[in-house]
C-alpha positions in Angstrom: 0.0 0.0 0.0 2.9 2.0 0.7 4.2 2.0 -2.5 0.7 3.0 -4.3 0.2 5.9 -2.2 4.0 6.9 -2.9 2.7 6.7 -6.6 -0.2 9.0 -6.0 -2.6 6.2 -6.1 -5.4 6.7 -3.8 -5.8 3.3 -1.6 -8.4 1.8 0.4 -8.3 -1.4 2.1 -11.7 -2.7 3.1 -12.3 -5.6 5.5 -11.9 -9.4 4.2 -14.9 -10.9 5.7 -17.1 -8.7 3.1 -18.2 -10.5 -0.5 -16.2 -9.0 -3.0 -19.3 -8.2 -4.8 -20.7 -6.1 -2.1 -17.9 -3.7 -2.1 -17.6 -3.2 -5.9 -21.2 -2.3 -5.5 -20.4 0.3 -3.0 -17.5 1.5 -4.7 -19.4 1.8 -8.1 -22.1 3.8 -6.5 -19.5 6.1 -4.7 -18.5 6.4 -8.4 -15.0 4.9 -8.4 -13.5 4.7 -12.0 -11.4 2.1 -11.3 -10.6 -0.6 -8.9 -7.4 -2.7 -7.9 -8.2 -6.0 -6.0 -5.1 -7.9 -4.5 -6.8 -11.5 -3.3 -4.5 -14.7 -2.3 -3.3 -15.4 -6.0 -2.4 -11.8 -6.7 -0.3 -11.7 -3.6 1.2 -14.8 -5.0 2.1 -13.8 -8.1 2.9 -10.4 -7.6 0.2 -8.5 -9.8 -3.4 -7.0 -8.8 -6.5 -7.2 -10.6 -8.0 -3.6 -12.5 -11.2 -3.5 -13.1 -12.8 -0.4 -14.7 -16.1 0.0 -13.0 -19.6 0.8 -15.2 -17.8 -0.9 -17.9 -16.8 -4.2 -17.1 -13.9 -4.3 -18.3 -11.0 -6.2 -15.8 -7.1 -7.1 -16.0 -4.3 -8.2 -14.6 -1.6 -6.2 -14.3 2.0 -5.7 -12.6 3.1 -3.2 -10.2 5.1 -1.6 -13.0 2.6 -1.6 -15.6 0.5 0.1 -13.0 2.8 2.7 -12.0 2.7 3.5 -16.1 -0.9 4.0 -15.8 -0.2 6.5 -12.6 2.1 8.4 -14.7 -0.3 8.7 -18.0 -3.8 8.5 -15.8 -3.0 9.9 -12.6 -6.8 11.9 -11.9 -8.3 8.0 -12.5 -6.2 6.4 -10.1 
């Protein structure tokens, strides 16, 4: 997390015993553009999932391909 807010990223971590679904729901009706969800496999492999809410669209990406985006998209992130 440290690292994302050194990046300008705004961060948010929100409790683990919530469904995942519930929180994108909350998130997409506090109008979030875009969301970064680090679950066991992530943390594994090193990479967090974006997905770009009210469009559906999801990948996964690195921690340098996401400090790229900061750098080109920093008002989404």
């Amino acid at each position: 997390m440290a690292r994302l807010k050194q990046l300008g990223i705004r961060v948010e971590l929100h409790n683990p015993d919530q469904r995942i679904s519930k929180i994108i729901r909350e998130l997409a009706r506090r109008r979030v553009p875009l969301v970064a969800i680090v679950g066991e496999q992530e943390a594994i492999h090193q990479t967090l999932n974006l997905r770009r809410l009210g469009g559906g669209e999801q990948q996964e990406i690195n921690l340098a391909q996401l400090e790229q985006l900061a750098q080109v998209m920093p008002k989404a992130l």
